[in-house]
N, CA, C and O of each residue as an XYZ file, in Angstrom:
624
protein
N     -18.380     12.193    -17.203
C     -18.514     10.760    -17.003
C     -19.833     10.419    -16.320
O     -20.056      9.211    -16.409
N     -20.766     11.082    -15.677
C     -21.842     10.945    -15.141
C     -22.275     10.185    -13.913
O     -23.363      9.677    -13.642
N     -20.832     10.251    -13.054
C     -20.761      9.488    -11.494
C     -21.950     10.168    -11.023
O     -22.363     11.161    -11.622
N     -22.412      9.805    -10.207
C     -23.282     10.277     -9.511
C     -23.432      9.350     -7.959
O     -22.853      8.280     -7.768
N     -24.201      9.933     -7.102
C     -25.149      9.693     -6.074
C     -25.218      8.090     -6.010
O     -25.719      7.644     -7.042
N     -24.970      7.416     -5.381
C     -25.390      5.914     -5.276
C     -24.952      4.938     -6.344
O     -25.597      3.922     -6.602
N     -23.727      5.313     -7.014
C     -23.474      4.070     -8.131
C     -22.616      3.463     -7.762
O     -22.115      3.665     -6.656
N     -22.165      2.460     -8.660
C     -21.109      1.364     -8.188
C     -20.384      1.823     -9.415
O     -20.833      1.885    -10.559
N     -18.952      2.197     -8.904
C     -18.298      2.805    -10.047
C     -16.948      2.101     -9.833
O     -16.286      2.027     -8.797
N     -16.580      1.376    -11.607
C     -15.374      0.757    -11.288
C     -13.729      1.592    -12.221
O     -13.272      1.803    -13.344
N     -13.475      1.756    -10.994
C     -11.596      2.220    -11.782
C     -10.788      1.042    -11.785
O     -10.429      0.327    -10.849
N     -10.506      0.953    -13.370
C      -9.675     -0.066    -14.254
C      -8.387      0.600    -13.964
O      -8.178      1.736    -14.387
N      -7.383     -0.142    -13.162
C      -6.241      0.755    -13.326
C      -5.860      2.181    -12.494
O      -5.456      3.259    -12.930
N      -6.101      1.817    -11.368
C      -6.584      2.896    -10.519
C      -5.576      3.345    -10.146
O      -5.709      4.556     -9.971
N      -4.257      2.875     -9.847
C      -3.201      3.504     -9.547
C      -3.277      3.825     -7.651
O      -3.650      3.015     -6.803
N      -2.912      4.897     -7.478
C      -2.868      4.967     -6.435
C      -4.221      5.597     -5.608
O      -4.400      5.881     -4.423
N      -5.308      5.694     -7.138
C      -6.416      6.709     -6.600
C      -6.798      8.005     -7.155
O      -7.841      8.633     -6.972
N      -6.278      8.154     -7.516
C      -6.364      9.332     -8.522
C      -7.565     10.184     -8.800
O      -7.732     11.393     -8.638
N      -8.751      8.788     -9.487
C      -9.887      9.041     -9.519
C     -10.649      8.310     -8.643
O     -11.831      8.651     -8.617
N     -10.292      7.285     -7.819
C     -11.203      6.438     -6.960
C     -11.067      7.602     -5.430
O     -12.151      7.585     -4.847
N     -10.369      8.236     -4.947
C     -10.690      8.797     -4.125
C     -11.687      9.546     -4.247
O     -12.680      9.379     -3.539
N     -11.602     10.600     -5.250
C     -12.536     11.278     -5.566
C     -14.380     11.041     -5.515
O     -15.312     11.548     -4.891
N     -14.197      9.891     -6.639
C     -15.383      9.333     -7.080
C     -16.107      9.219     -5.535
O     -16.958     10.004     -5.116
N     -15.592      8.119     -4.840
C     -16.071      7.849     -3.716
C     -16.959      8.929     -2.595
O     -17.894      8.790     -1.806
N     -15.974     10.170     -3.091
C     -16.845     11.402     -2.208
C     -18.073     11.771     -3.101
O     -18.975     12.417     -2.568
N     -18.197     11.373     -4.574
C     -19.136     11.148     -5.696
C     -20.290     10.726     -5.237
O     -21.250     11.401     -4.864
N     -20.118      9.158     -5.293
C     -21.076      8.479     -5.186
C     -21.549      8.035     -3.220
O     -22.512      7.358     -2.862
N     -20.826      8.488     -2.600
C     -21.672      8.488     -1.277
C     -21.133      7.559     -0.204
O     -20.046      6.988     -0.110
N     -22.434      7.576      0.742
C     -22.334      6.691      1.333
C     -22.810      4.670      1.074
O     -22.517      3.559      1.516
N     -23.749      5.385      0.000
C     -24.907      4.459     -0.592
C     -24.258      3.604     -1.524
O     -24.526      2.438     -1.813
N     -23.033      4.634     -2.109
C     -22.202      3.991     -3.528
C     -20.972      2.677     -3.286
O     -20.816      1.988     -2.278
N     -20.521      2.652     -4.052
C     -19.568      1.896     -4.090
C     -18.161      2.073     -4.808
O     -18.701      2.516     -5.821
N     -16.892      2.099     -5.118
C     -15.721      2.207     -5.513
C     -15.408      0.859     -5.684
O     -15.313      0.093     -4.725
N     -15.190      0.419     -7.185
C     -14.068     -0.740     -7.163
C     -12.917     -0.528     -7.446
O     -12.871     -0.413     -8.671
N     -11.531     -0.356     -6.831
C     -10.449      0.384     -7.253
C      -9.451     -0.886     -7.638
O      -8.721     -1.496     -6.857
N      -9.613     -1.098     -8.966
C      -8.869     -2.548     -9.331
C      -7.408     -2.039    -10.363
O      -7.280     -1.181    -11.237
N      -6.638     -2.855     -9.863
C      -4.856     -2.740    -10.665
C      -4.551     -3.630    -10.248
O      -5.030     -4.277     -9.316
N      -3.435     -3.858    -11.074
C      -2.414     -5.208    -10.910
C      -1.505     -4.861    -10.054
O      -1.160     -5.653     -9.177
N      -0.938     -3.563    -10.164
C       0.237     -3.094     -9.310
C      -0.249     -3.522     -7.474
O      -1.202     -2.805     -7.171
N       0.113     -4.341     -6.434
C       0.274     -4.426     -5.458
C       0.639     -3.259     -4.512
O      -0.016     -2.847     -3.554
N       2.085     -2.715     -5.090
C       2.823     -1.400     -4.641
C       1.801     -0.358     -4.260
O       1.628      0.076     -3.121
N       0.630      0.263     -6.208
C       0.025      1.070     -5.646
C      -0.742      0.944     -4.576
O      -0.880      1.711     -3.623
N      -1.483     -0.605     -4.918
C      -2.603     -0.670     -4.087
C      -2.351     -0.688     -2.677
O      -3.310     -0.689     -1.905
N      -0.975     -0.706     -2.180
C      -0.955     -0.819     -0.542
C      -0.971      0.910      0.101
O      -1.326      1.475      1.136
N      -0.261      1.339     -1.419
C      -0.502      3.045     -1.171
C      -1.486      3.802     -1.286
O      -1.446      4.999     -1.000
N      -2.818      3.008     -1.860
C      -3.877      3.478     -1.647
C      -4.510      3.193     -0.365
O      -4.811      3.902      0.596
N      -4.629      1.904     -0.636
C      -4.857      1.411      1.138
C      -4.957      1.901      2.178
O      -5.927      1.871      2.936
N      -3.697      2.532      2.345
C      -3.119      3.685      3.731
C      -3.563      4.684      2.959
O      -2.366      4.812      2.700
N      -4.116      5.556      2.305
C      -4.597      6.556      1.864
C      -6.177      6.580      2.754
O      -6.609      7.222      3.712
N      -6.769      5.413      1.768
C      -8.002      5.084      2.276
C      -8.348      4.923      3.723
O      -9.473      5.115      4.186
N      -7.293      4.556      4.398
C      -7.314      4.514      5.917
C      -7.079      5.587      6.536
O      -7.632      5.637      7.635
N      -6.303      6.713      6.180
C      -5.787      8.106      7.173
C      -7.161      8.734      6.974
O      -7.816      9.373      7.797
N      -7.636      8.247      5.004
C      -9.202      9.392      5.345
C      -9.917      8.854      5.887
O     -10.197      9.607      6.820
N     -10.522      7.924      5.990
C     -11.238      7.250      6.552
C     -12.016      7.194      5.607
O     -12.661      8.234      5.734
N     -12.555      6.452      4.363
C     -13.296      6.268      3.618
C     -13.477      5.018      3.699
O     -12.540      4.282      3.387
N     -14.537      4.541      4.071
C     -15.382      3.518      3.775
C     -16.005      2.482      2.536
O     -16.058      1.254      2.482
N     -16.386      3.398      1.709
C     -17.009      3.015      0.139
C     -16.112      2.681     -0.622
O     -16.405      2.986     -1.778
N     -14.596      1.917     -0.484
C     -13.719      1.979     -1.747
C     -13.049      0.487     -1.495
O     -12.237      0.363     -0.577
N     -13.362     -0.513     -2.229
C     -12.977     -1.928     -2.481
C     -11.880     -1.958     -2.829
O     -11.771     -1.242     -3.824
N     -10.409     -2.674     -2.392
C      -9.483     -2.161     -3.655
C      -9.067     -3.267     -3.620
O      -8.662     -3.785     -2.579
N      -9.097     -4.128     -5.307
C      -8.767     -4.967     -5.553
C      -7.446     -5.474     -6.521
O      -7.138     -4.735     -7.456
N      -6.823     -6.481     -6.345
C      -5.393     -6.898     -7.092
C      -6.739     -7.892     -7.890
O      -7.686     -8.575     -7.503
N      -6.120     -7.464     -9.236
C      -6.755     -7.817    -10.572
C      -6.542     -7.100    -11.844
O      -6.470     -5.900    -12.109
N      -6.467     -8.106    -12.515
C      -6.352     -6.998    -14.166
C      -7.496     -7.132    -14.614
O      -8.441     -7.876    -14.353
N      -7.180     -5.779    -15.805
C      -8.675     -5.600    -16.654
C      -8.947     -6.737    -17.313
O     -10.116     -6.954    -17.629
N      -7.956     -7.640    -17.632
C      -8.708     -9.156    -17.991
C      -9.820    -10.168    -17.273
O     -10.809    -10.821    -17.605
N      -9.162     -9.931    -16.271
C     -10.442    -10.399    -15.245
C     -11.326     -9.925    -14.165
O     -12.254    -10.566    -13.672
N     -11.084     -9.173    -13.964
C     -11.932     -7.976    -12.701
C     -12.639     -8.889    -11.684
O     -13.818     -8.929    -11.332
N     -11.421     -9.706    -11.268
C     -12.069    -10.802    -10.120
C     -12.747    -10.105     -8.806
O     -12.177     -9.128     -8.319
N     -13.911    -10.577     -8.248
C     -14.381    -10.010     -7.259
C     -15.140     -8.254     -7.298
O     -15.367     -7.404     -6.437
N     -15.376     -8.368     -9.084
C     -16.460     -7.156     -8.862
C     -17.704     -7.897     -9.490
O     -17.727     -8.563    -10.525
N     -18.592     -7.658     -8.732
C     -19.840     -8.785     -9.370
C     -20.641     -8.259    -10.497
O     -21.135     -7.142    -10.650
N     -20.663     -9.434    -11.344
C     -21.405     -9.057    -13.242
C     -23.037     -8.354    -12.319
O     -23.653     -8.412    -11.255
N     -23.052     -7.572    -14.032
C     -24.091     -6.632    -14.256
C     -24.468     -5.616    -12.865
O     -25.561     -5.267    -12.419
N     -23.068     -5.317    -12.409
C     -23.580     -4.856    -11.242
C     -22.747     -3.078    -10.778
O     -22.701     -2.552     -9.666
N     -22.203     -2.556    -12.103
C     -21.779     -1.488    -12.313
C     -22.411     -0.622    -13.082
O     -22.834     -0.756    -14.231
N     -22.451      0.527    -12.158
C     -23.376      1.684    -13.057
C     -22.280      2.707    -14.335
O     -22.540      3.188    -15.438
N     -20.950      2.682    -13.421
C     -20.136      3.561    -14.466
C     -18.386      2.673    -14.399
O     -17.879      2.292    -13.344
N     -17.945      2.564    -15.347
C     -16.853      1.874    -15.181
C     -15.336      2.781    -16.566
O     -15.498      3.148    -17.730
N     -13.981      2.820    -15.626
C     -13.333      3.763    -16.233
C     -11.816      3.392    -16.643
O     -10.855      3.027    -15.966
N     -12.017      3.674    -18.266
C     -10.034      3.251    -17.893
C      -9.207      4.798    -17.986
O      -8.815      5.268    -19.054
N      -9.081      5.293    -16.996
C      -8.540      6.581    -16.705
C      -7.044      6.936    -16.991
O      -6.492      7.578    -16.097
N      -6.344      6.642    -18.026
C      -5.168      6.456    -18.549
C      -4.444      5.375    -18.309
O      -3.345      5.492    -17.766
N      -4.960      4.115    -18.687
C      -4.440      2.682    -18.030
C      -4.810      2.015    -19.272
O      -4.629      0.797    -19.259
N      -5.315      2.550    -20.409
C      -6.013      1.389    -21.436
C      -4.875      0.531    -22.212
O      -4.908     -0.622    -22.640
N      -3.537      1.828    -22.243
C      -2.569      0.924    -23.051
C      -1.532      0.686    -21.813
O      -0.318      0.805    -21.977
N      -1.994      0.413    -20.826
C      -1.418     -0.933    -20.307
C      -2.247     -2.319    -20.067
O      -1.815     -3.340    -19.532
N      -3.542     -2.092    -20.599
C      -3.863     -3.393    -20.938
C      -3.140     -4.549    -22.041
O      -2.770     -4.154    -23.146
N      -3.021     -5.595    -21.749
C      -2.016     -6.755    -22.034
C      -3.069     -7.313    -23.468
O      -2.417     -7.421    -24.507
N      -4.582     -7.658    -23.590
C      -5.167     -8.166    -23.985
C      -6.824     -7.005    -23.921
O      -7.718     -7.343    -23.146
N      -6.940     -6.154    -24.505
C      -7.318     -5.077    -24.440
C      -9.079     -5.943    -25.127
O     -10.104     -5.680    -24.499
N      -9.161     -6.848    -26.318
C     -10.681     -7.273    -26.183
C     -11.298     -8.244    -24.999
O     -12.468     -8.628    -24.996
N     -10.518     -8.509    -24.198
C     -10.693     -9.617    -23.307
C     -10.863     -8.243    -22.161
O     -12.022     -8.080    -21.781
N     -10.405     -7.813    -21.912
C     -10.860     -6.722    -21.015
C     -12.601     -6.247    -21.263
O     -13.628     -6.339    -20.590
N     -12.320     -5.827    -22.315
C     -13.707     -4.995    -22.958
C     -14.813     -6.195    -22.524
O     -15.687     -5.594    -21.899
N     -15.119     -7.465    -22.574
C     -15.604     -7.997    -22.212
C     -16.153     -8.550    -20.783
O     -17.237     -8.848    -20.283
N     -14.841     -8.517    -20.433
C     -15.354     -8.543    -18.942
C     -15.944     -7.084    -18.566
O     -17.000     -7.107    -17.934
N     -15.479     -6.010    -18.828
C     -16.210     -5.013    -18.488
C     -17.567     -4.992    -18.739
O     -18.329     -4.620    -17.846
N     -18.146     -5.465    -20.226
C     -19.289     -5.661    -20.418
C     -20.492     -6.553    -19.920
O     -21.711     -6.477    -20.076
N     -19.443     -7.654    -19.086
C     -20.102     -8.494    -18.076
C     -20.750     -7.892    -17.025
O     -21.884     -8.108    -16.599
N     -19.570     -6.794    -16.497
C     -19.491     -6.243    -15.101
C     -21.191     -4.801    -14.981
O     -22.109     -4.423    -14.253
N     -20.599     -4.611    -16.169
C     -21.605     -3.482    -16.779
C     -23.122     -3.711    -16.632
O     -23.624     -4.669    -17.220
N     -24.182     -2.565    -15.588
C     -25.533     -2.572    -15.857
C     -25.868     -1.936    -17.564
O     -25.327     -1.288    -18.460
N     -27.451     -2.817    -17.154
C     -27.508     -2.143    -19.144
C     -27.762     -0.955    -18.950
O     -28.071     -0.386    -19.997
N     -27.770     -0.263    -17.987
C     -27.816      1.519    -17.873
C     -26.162      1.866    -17.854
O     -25.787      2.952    -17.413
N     -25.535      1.216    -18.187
C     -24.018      1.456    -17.615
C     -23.132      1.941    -18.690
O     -22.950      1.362    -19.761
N     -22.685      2.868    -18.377
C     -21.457      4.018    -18.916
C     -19.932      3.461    -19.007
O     -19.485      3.250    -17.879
N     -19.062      3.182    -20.004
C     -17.561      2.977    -20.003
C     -17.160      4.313    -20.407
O     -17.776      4.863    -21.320
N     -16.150      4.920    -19.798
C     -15.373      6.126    -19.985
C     -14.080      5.645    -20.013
O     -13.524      5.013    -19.114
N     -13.467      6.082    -21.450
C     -11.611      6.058    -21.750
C     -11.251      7.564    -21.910
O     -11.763      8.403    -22.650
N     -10.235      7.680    -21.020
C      -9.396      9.170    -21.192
C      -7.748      7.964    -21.570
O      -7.302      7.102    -20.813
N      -7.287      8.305    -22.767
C      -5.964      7.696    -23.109
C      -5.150      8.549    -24.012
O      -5.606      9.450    -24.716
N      -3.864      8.176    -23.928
C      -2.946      9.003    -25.055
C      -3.256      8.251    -26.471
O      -3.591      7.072    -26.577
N      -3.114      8.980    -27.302
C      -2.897      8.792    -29.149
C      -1.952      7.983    -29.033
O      -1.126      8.311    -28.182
N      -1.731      6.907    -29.649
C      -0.651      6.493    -29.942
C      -0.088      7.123    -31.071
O      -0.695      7.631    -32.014
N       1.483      7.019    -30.837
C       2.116      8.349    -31.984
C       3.013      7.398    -32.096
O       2.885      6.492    -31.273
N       4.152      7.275    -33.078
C       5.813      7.482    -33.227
C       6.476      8.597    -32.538
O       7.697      8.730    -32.460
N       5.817      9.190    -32.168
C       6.679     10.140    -31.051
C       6.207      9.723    -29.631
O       6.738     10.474    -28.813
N       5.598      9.024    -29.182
C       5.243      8.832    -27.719
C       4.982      6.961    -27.960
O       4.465      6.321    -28.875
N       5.581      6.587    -26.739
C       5.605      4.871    -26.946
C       4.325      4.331    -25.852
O       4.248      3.146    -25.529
N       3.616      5.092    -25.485
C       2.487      4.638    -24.563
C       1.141      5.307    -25.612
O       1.274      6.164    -26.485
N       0.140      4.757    -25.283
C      -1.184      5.152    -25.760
C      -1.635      3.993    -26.685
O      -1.076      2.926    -26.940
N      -2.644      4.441    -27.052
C      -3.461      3.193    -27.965
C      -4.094      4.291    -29.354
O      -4.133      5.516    -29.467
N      -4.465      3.318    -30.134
C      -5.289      3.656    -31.310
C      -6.530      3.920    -31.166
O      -7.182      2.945    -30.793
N      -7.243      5.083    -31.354
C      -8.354      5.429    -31.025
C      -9.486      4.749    -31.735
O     -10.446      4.174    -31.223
N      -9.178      4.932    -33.131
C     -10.314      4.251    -34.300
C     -10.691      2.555    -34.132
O     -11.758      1.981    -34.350
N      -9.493      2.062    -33.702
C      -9.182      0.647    -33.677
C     -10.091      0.237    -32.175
O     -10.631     -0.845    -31.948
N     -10.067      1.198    -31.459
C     -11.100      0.650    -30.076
C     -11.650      0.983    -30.078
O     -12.268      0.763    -29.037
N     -12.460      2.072    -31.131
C     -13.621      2.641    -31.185
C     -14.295      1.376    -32.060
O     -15.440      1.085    -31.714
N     -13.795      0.703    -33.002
C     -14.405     -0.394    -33.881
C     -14.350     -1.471    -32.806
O     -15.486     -1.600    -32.350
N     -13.621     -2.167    -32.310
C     -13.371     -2.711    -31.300
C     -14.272     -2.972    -30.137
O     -14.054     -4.114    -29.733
N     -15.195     -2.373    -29.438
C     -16.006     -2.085    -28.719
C     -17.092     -1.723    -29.492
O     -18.126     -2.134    -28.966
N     -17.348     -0.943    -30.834
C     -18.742     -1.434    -31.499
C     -19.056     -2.947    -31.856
O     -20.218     -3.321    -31.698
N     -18.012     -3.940    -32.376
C     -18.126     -4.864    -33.076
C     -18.445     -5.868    -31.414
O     -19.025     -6.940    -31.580
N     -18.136     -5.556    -30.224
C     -18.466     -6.069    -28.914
C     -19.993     -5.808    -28.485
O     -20.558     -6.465    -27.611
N     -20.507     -4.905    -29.112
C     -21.872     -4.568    -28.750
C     -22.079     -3.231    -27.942
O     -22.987     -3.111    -27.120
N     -21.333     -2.410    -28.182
C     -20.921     -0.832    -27.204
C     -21.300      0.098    -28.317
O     -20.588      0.264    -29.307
N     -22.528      0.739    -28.107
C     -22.686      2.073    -28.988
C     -22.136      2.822    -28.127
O     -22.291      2.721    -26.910
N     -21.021      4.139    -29.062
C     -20.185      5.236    -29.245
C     -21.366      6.398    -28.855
O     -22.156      6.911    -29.647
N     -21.239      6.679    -27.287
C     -21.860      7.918    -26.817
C     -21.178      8.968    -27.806
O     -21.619      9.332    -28.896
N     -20.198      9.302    -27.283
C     -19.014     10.339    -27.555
C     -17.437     10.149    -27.489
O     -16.574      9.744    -26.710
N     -17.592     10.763    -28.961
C     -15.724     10.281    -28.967
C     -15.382     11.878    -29.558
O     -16.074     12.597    -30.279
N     -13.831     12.156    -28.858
C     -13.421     13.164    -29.098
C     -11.830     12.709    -29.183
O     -11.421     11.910    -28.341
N     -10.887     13.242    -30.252
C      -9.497     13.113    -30.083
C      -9.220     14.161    -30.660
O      -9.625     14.694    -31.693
N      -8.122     14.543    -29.518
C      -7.355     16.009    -29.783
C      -5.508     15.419    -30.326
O      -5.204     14.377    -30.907
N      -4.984     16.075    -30.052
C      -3.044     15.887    -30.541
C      -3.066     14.698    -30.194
O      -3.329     13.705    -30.872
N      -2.652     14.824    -28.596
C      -2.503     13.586    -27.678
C      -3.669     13.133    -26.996
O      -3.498     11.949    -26.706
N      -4.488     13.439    -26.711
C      -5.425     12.545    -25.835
C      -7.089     11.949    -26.735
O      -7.993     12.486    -27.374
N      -6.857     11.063    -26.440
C      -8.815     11.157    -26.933
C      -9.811     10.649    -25.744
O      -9.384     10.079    -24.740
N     -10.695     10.827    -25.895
C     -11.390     10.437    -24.883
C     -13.014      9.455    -25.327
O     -13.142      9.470    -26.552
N     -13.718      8.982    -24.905
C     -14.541      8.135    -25.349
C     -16.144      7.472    -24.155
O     -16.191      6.410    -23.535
N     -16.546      7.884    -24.180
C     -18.307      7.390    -23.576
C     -18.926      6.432    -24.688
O     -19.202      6.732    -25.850
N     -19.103      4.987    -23.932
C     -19.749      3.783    -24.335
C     -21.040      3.283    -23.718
O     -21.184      3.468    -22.510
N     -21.941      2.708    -24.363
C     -22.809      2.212    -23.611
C     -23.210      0.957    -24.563
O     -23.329      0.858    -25.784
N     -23.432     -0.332    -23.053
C     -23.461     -1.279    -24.009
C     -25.271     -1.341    -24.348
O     -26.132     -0.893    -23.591
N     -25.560     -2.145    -25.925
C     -26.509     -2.202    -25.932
C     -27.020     -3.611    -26.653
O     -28.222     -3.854    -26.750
């Protein structure tokens, strides 16, 4: 995904942290974490996470990927839906605001399940791979295995 040193990196769907803890030891002191979900629950359990470590760098905001209230446009270097894409409600209205949020050096990373008839969560890979070209996102890298695919965007 190409976190690095000093970016402003946003988790879509962050859950309890998963990847926003991490990242945060990523990108620094210099960086930034936007750790945005709808869930309240997780976010109070991240919260107290964020507080026993004492981490500093991690914003955590109540918001959906529809609106990503309170992360400021063009002002993300890497932004992620880390198995949260098919719980997006309105999945091109997302993509957009992300693309708002997004520097033009800026990276979208999807790790999601296949959608199958045997599994009732995941999304269509081809369909958001067209989806996000026809938005203005050239296809770094796309890979799909059984169940998972994964995907690097950059808008251009």
């Amino acid at each position: 995904m190409e976190v690095g040193p000093s970016h402003r990196f946003l988790d879509i769907g962050c859950g309890k942290g998963f990847l926003s803890i991490p990242a945060s030891n990523i990108v620094g002191s210099d960086g930034v974490v936007y750790a945005v979900d709808v869930s309240e629950e997780y976010l109070k359990e991240l919260t107290q996470r964020i507080r026993e470590l004492g981490i500093q760098n991690i914003h955590v905001i109540n918001t959906s990927a529809e609106k990503l209230e309170n992360v400021p446009d063009n002002s993300i270097d890497r932004a992620a839906f880390l198995f949260s894409l098919h719980h997006v409600e309105d999945v091109e209205a997302a993509f957009h605001r992300v693309r708002k949020k997004l520097r033009k050096t800026g990276l979208l990373y999807i790790l999601d399940p296949v959608k199958s008839r045997f599994f009732g969560h995941g999304t269509n890979p081809s369909k958001t791979m067209k989806l996000l070209e026809g938005m203005g996102f050239r296809i770094k890298l796309f890979r799909e295995g059984l169940f998972l695919w994964k995907l690097l965007a950059e808008p251009v």
